[in-house]
ZAMARGU-4260 file (C-alpha; in steps of 0.2 Angstrom, whole numbers, plus 5000, padded with zeros to 4 digits):
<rodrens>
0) 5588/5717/5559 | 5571/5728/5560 | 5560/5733/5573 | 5549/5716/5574 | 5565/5706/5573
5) 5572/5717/5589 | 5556/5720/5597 | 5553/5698/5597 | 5571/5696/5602 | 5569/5705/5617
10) 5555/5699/5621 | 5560/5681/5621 | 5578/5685/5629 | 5567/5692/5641 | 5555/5678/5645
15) 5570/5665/5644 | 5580/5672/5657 | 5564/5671/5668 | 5560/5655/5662 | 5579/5645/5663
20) 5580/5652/5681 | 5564/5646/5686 | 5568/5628/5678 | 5585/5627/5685 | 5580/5632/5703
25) 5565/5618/5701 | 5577/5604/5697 | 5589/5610/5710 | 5573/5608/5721 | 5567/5590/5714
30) 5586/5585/5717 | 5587/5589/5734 | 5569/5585/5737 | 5576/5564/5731 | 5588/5566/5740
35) 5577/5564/5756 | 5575/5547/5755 | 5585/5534/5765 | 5602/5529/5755 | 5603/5514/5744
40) 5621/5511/5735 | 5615/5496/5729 | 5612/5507/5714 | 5629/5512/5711 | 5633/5500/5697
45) 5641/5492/5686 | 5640/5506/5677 | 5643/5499/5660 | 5627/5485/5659 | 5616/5500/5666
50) 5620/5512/5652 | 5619/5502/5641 | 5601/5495/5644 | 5597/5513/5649 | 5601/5516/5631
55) 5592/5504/5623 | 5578/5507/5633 | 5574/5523/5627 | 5581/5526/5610 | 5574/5507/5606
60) 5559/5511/5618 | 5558/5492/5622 | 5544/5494/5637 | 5535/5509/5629 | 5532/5498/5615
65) 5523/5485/5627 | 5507/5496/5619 | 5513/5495/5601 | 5498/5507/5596 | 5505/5520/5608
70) 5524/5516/5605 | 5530/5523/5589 | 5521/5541/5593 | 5528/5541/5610 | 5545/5538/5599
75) 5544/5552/5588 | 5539/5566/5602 | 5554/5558/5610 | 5566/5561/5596 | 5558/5579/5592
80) 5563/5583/5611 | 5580/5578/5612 | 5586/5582/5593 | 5571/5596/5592 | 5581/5605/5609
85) 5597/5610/5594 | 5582/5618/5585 | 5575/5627/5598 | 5591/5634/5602 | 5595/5640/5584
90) 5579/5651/5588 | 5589/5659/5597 | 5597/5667/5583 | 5581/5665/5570 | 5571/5677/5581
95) 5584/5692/5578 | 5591/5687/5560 | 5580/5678/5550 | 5596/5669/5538 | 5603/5664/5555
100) 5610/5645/5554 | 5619/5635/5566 | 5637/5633/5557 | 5642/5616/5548 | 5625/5607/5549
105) 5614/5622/5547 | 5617/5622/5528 | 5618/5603/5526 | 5604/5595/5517 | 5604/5581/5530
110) 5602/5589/5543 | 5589/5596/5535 | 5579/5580/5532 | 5581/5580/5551 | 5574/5591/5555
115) 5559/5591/5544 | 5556/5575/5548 | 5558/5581/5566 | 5542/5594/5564 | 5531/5581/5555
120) 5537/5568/5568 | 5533/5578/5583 | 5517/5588/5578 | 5510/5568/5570 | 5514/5559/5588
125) 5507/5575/5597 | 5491/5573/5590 | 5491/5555/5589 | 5493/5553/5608 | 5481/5568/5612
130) 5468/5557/5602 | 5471/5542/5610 | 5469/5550/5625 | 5452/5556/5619 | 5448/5540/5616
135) 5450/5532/5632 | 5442/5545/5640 | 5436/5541/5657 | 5419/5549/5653 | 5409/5535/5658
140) 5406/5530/5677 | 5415/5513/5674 | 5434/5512/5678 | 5440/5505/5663 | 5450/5521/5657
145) 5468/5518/5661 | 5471/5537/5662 | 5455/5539/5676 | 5463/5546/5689 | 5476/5555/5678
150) 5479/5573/5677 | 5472/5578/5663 | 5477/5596/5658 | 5494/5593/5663 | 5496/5578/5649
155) 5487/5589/5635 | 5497/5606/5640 | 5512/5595/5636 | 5504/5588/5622 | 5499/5605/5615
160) 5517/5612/5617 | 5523/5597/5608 | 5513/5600/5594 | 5515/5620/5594 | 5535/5615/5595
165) 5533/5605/5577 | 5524/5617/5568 | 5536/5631/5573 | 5552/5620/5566 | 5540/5616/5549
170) 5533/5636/5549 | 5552/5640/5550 | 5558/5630/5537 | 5545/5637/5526 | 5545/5654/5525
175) 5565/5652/5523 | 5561/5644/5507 | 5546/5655/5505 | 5559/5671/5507 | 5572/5662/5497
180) 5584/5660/5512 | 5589/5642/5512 | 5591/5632/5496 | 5591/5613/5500 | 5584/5600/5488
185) 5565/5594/5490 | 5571/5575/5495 | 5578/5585/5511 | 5562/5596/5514 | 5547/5586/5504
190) 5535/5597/5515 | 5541/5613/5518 | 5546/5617/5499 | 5528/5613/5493 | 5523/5625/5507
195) 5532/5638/5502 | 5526/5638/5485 | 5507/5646/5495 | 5515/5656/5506 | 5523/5675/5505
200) 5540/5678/5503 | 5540/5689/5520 | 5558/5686/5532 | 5549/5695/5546 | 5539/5679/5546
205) 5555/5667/5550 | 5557/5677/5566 | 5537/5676/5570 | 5538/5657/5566 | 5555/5657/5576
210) 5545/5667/5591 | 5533/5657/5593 | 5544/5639/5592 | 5555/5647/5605 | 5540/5653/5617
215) 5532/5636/5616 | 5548/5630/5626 | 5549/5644/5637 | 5530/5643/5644 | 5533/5624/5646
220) 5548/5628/5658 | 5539/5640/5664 | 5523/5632/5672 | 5533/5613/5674 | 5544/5623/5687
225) 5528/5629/5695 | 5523/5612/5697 | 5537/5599/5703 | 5523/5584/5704 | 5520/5585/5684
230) 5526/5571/5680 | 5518/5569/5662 | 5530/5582/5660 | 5549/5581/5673 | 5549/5561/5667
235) 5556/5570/5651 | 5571/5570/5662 | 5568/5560/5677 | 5567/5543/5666 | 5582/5541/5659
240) 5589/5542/5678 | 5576/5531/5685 | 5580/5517/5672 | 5598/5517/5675 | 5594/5516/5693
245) 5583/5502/5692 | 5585/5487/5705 | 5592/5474/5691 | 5608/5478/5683 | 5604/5467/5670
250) 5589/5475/5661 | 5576/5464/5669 | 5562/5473/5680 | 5560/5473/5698 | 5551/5458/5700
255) 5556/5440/5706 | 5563/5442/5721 | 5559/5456/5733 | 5569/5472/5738 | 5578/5467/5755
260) 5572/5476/5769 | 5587/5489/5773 | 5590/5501/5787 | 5605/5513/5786 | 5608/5505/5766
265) 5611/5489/5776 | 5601/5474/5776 | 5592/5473/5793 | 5598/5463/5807 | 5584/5457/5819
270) 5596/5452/5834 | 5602/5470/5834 | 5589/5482/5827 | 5582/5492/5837 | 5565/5501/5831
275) 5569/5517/5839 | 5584/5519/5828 | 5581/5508/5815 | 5570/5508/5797 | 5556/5493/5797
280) 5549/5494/5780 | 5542/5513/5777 | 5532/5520/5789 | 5532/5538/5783 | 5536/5545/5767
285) 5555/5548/5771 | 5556/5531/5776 | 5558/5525/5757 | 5574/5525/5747 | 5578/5540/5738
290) 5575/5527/5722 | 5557/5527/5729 | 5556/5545/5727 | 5564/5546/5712 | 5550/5532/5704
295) 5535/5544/5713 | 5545/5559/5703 | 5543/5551/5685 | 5528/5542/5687 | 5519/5549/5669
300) 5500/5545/5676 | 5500/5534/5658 | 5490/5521/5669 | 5498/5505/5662 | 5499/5497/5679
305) 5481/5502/5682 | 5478/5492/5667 | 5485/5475/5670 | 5481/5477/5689 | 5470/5465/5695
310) 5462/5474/5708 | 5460/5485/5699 | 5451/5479/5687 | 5436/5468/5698 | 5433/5486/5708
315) 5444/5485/5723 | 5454/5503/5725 | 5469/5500/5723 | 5478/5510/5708 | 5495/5508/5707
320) 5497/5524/5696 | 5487/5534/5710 | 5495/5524/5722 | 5513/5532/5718 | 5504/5549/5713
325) 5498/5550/5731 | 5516/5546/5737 | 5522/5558/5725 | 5510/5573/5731 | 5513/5569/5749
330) 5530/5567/5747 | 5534/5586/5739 | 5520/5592/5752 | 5531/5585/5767 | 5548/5591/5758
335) 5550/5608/5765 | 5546/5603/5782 | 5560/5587/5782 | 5573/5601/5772 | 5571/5610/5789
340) 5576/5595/5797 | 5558/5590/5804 | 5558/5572/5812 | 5546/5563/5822 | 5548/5548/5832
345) 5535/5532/5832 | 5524/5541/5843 | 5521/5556/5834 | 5534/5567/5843 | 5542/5581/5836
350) 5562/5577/5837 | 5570/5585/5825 | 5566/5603/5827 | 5569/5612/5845 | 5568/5629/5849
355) 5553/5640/5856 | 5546/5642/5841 | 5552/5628/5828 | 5540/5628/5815 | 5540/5647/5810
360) 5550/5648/5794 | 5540/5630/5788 | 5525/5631/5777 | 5509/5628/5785 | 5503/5617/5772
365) 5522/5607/5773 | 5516/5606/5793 | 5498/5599/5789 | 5505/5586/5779 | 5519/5580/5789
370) 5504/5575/5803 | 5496/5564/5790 | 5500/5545/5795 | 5507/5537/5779 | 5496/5521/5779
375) 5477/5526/5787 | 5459/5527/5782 | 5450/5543/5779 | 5445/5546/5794 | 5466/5547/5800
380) 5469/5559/5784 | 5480/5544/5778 | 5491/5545/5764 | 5487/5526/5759 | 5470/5518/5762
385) 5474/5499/5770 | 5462/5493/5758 | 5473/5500/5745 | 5489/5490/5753 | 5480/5477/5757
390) 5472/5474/5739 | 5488/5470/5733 | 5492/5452/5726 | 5511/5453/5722 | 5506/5450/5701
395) 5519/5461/5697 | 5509/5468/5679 | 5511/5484/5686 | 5530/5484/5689 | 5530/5473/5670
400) 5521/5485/5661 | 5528/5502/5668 | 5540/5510/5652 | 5549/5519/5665 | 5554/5506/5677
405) 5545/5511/5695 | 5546/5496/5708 | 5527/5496/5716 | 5529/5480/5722 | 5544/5483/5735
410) 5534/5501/5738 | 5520/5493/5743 | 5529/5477/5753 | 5540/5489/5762 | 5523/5498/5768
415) 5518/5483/5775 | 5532/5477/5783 | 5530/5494/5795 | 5510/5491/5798 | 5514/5470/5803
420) 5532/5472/5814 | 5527/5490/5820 | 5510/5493/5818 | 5502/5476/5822 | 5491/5479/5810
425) 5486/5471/5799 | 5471/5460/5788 | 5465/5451/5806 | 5464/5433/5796 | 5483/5436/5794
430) 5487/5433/5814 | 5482/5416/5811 | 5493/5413/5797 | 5507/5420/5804 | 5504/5410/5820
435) 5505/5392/5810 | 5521/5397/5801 | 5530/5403/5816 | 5522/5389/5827 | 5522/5374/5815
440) 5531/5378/5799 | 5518/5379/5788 | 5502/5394/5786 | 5488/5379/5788 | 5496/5375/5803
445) 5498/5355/5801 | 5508/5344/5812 | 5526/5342/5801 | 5524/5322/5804 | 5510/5324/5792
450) 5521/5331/5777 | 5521/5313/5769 | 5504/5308/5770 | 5503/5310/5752 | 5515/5294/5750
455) 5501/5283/5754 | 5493/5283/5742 | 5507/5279/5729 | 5510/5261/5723 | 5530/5262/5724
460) 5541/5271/5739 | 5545/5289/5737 | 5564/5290/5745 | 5565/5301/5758 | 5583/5313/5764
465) 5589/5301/5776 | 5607/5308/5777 | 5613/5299/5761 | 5613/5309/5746 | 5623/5296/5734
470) 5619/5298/5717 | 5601/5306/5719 | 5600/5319/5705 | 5586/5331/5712 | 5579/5336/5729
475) 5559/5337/5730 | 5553/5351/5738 | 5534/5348/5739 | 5529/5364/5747 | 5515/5366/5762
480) 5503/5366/5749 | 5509/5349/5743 | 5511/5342/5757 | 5492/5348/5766 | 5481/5353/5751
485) 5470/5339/5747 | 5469/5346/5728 | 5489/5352/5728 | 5493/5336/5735 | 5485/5327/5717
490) 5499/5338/5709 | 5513/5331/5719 | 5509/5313/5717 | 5507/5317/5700 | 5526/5323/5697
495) 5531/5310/5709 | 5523/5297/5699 | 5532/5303/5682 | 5549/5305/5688 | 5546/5289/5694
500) 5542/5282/5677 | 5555/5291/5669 | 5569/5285/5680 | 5573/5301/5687 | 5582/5298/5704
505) 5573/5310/5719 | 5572/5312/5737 | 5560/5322/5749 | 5564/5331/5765 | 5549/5324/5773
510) 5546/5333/5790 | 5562/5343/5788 | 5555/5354/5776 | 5543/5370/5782 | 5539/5385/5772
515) 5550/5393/5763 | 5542/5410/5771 | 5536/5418/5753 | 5516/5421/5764 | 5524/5428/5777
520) 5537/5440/5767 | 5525/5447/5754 | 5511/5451/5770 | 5528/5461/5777 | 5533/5450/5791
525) 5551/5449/5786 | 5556/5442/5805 | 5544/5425/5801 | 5552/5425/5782 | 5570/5425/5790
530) 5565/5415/5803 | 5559/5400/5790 | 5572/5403/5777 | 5587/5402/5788 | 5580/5388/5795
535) 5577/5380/5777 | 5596/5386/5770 | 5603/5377/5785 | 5593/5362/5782 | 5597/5363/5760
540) 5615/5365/5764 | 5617/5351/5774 | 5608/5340/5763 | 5619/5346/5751 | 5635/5345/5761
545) 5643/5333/5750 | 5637/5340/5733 | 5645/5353/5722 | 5636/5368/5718 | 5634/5367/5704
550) 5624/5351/5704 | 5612/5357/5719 | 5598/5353/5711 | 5580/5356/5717 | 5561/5353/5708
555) 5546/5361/5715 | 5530/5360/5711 | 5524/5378/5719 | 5529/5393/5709 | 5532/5404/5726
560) 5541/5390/5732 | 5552/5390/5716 | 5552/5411/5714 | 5558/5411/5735 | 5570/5395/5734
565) 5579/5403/5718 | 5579/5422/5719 | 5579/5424/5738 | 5588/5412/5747 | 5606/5416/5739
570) 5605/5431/5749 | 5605/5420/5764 | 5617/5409/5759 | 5609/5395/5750 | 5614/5394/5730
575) 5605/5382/5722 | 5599/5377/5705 | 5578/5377/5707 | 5568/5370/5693 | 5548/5372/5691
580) 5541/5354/5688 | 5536/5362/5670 | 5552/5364/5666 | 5558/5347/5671 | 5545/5335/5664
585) 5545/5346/5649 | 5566/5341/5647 | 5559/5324/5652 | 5546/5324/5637 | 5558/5328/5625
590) 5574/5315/5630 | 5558/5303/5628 | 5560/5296/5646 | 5543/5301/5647 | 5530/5298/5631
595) 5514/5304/5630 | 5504/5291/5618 | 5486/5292/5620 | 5481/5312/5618 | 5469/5319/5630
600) 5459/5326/5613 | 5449/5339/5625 | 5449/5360/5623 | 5462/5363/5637 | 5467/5384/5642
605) 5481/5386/5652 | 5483/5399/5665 | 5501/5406/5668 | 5504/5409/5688 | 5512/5425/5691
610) 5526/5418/5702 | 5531/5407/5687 | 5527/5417/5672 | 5529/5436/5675 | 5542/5437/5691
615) 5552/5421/5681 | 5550/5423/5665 | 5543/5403/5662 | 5531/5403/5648 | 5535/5391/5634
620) 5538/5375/5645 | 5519/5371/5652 | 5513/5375/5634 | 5525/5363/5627 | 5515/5350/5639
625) 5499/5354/5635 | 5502/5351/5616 | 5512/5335/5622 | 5498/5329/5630 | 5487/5330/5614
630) 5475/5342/5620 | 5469/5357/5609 | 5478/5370/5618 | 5467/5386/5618 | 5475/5402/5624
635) 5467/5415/5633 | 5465/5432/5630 | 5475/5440/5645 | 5490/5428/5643 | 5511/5426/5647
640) 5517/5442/5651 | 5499/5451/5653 | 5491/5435/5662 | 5477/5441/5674 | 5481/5434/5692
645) 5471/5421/5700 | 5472/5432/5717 | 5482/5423/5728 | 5500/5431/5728 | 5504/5443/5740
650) 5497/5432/5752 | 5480/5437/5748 | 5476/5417/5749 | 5474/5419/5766 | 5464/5436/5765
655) 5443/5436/5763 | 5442/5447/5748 | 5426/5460/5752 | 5427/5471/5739 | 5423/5471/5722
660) 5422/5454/5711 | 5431/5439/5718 | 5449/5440/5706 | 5448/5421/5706 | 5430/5422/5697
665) 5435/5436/5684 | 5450/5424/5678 | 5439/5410/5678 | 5427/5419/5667 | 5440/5422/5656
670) 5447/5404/5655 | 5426/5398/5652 | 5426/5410/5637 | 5438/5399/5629 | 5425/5386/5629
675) 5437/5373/5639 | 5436/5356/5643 | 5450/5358/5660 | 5459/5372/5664 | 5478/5370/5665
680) 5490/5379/5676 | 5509/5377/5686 | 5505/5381/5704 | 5492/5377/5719 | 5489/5392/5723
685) 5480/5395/5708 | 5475/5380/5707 | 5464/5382/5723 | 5459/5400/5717 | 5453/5395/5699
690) 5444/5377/5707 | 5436/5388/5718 | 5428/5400/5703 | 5425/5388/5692 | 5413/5378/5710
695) 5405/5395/5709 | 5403/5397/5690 | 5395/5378/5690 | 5384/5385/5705 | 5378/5396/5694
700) 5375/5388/5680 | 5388/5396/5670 | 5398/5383/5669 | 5397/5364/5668 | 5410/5351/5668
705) 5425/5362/5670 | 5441/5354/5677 | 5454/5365/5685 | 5471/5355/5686 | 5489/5357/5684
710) 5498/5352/5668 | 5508/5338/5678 | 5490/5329/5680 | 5487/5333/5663 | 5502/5325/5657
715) 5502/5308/5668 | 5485/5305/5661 | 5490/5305/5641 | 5507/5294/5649 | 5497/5281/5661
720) 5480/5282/5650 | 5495/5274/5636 | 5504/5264/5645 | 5488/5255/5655 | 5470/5261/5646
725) 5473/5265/5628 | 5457/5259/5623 | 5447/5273/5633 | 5454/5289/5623 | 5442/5303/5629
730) 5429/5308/5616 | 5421/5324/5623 | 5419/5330/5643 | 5421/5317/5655 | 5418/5313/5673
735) 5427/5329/5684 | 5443/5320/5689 | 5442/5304/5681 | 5454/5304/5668 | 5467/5315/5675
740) 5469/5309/5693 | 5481/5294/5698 | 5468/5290/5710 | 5452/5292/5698 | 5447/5302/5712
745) 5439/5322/5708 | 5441/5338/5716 | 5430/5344/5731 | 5427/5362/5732 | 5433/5368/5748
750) 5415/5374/5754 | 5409/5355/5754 | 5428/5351/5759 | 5438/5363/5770 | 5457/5360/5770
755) 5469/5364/5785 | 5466/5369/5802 | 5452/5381/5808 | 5455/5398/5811 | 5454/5403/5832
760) 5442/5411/5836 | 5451/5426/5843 | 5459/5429/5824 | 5441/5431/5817 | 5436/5447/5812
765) 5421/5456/5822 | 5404/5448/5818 | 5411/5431/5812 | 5418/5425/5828 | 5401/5416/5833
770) 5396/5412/5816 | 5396/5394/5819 | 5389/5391/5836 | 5373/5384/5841 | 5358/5398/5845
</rodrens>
């Protein structure tokens, strides 16, 4: 051991002892700083099915692989980190003997392999997601970079530690063999050995090499404890937690239904609650669950949700990524101030500190932040823009295509629920909606005696719940939109009309059915959205009185009818088994009780609803009816799990949309680039949304001919066109309607003809109120 070795070992002890105290006192800080949010045991376990698909998230890096490009380096930094930590240790030791080993594996060829294969692994994935980072390089003014926004020198000081980290394990491993310290055969160190051959026999150099691999990992301690918001770096750590924790135990994602609203880790009872005491939804920072703060905390800035969002993407400003980094800043800012046990009340009142001088020993900055409103515009210093809550549509692509599992989607509905039950306020076209559902049972505020108008028109009796189940095998739920929107209601005369030829054995609720409350729930009025469901699982239940649960069976032809009836309602008491109409006439297609024999022989793209795609996992069955029909089934590029939204989730379908490109008309351009003869899809909401782009497109000329309709329509028309027409086979585009409607009868945009009831005056916004009165 000579001067160098000494001199570098000092030096590194040195620096380490700094740099392990700095990092221990920084996670103690993060840990307590999580620890501000509300409590949530529903997080507590089972223990065994969350390990286990914590472990195979990461070491089989199922969601990073989601970008398959990106992936496999993300996998081999991830492996030189965890594995590369027992070489960064052995440094230890390297540093001061240059023939220092760890004992058992540091002689054994295998491990050797490793680790070689650890230094190419890790330098080759450093650079590679450097370069990709280059690559998409928000340069340009656009916003189609999923890092813009990101933190740039954060991700490449990590990046460039990663890679400085690898060639200190291959410098290492070379100048051992170069000083004839190790001997290993070349199948364990194909790299280093050939190295060596170029390189001095000098042992000094081991330390050197050693030093520097070891000094890498201190200065990235270093300045990550200086910074408790660098995510790009802490989710190194913070993920594996945040994936165990996840809402499903079961290794799906937080999407389906939504997160309950919970004050005290209780579920939130309306007859008691009272809004001194009690949480409604987040109003400030502290107000989310210490789950929320553990997503802000790992958040990587890797802009996958930015992505896939559809927002996003046709210029309105919600990020998701930058929604949770601006939770994440605030929410460290605010820390120290809550860690002294600073509280205000709804009206801004201080009412956790006391004393004549309260806020002496609390950080200026902590006390700035603390008067910042959560949700406010720029002109309120708010944390969150409304437009940015606002924008959202529910899709869910952000909480699908996150690797590390953060739940935007409650975040974002939790916000809510505090600016429409606290606040009041909210989108003004809203009040109106809420007024029909709480008022009439339905958002377009129709009378319930006209739920069965569509029955009318139907050449056989559809049975309606008149106490007497018997031997009926499903209940229909038709839905408000079923029920009240001209084109919705094509669809539900359309299933009708098929289970009716296949034998199937149905009844409807008639005027006993109302909303489920999935409008008012995702715009954050959970008192409607209990309101209507307790209503509904009392009215399910006894229909179902008689049955057993097991063969409580109900069909729907909405898919946020179907994600509400199945995934939110057991938590109200009512189990039942729901089924999309897809799924349903897809079985019926395949027992043959229903066979399509004359094919609709037109280009047909089909457009997957969020509600029944990405929060339920149903893909497969409205394909399988497309084909069935006979139609030359062409798929979009944005499709299944990375479908774009039409833009009405989140209850935007009853929110003008102002800024940016219409979401409706960026999906519809999409669908025309498939050159199309109709557009297929499985709910009405989107089917409204794409109708009305495609009126717009055809406006415009960019379109000519275009049908939107949903699959049930499409199928009914290859079945009836067989059993009553089968010499008029289409050949080419026909007349709008024609072929797939019972009626013959086409689509009406809603511009030449509006649907539902008016809004009131009084619920317009500024400036539209006398719009359509007489000068």
């Amino acid at each position: 051991m000579g001067a160098v070795e000494l001199t570098l070992g000092g030096i590194a002890v040195a620096v380490s002892i700094v740099a392990w105290a700095m990092f221990i006192t920084a996670v103690t800080r993060i840990v307590r700083t999580i620890r501000l949010g509300q409590p949530d045991s529903s997080r507590n376990g089972p223990f065994v099915p969350r390990l286990l698909n914590m472990l195979k998230e990461f070491a089989a890096h199922t969601r990073m692989n989601k970008l398959r490009h990106v992936g496999p380096w993300h996998w081999l930094v991830m492996w030189g980190f965890i594995l590369g930590a027992i070489v960064l240790f052995e440094a230890y030791g390297e540093v001061f003997d240059p023939e220092f080993h760890w004992p058992l594996i540091g002689g054994w060829s295998v491990w050797g392999l490793v680790v070689e294969v650890l230094g190419i692994g890790t330098v080759a994935g450093g650079l590679a997601l450097a370069i990709i980072r280059q690559l998409n390089h928000p340069r340009r003014a656009d916003r189609q970079s999923r890092f813009a926004g990101s933190n740039f020198w954060q991700a490449y000081f990590v990046e460039a530690v990663v890679i400085i980290e690898g060639l200190g394990f291959i410098g290492v491993r070379t100048f051992q063999f170069s000083s004839g310290i190790k001997d290993q055969p070349l199948w364990s160190s194909f790299l280093t050995q050939p190295l060596a051959e170029i390189m001095p026999s000098s042992p000094v150099m081991v330390s050197v090499a050693a030093f520097v691999k070891l000094m890498s990992g201190m200065i990235w301690l270093i300045v990550v404890s200086r910074f408790l918001t660098m995510g790009v770096a802490w989710h190194r750590f913070s993920a594996f937690f945040n994936i165990y924790f996840k809402r499903e135990d079961d290794s799906s994602v937080a999407l389906g239904k939504l997160k309950p609203m919970l004050s005290g880790d209780k579920p939130i009872d309306f007859e008691e609650a009272d809004p001194e005491q009690d949480v409604f939804g987040a109003g400030q920072v502290e107000d989310f669950s210490w789950k929320g703060w553990l997503d802000f905390t790992t958040c990587t800035e890797c802009g996958r949700c930015q992505d896939q969002c559809p927002a996003w993407n046709t210029g309105k400003p919600l990020s998701p990524k930058m929604m949770i980094t601006q939770l994440r800043d605030h929410a460290y800012a605010k820390a120290p101030y809550l860690m002294a046990g600073g509280k205000k009340d709804m009206t801004g009142e201080e009412i956790g500190l006391s004393g004549d001088d309260p806020h002496k020993d609390i950080d200026a900055l902590a006390l700035a932040e603390a008067e910042r409103p959560l949700v406010g515009g720029p002109e309120e210093m708010g944390v969150i823009d409304p437009e940015v809550l606002w924008s959202c549509t529910n899709c869910g692509a952000c909480v699908e295509q996150c690797p590390v599992d953060i739940e935007h989607v409650d975040h974002i509905v939790d916000m809510r629920r505090y600016q429409v039950m606290i606040e009041s306020n909210f989108p003004s076209e809203l009040g109106g909606m809420f007024k029909n559902l709480e008022n009439k049972g339905n958002p377009w505020g129709q009378n319930a005696k006209d739920r069965l108008d569509w029955t009318k028109e139907l050449d056989f009796e559809v049975p309606v719940f008149a106490g007497e189940w018997g031997d009926t095998e499903y209940l229909f739920w038709v839905g408000c939109a079923g029920a009240f929107e001209d084109r919705a209601k094509k669809t539900t005369k359309a299933v009708a009309e098929l289970l009716h030829m296949a034998g199937v054995k149905y009844q409807v609720l008639g005027a006993e059915e109302t909303c489920t409350g999935d409008p008012a729930r995702r715009a954050g009025n959970e008192f409607v959205f209990q309101m209507l469901a307790q209503q509904n699982v009392e009215v399910l239940n006894s229909v179902f009185e008689d049955v057993e649960p097991l063969q409580r069976k109900i069909v729907v032809t909405c898919a946020h009818c179907f994600n509400t009836l199945a995934n939110e309602y057991p938590e109200l008491g009512g189990q039942y088994e729901v089924v999309h109409h897809t799924q349903l006439l897809n079985r019926l297609v395949r027992e043959k009780r229903l066979t399509p024999v004359a094919p609709v022989s037109e280009g047909v793209t089909y457009h997957d609803p969020c509600f029944l795609g990405r929060h339920n996992q149903v893909y497969e069955p409205p394909r399988d009816l497309v084909e069935a029909s006979g139609a030359q089934f062409r798929e979009m590029p944005r499709h299944a799990e990375r479908s774009m939204c039409c833009g009405a989730g989140g209850a935007r379908m009853w929110m003008e949309e102002r800024i940016g490109k219409r979401i409706n008309v960026e999906r519809v351009d999409e669908a025309l680039g498939t050159a199309p003869s109709k557009i297929a899809t499985g709910c009405p909401f989107c089917r409204v949304m794409l109708g009305d782009g495609v009126t717009q497109r055809e406006n415009e000329g960019q379109a000519d001919n275009v049908e939107v309709l949903d699959v049930a329509q499409l199928l009914l028309s290859s079945v009836k066109r067989g059993d009553k027409e089968p010499a008029t086979v289409a050949s080419g585009a026909a007349e709008i309607g024609g072929e797939a409607e019972s009626d013959g009868k086409a689509d009406l945009p809603t511009d030449e003809a509006p649907t539902g009831t008016p809004q009131a005056d009084e619920d317009k916004p500024e400036g539209e109120k006398d719009a359509n009165k007489e000068p």
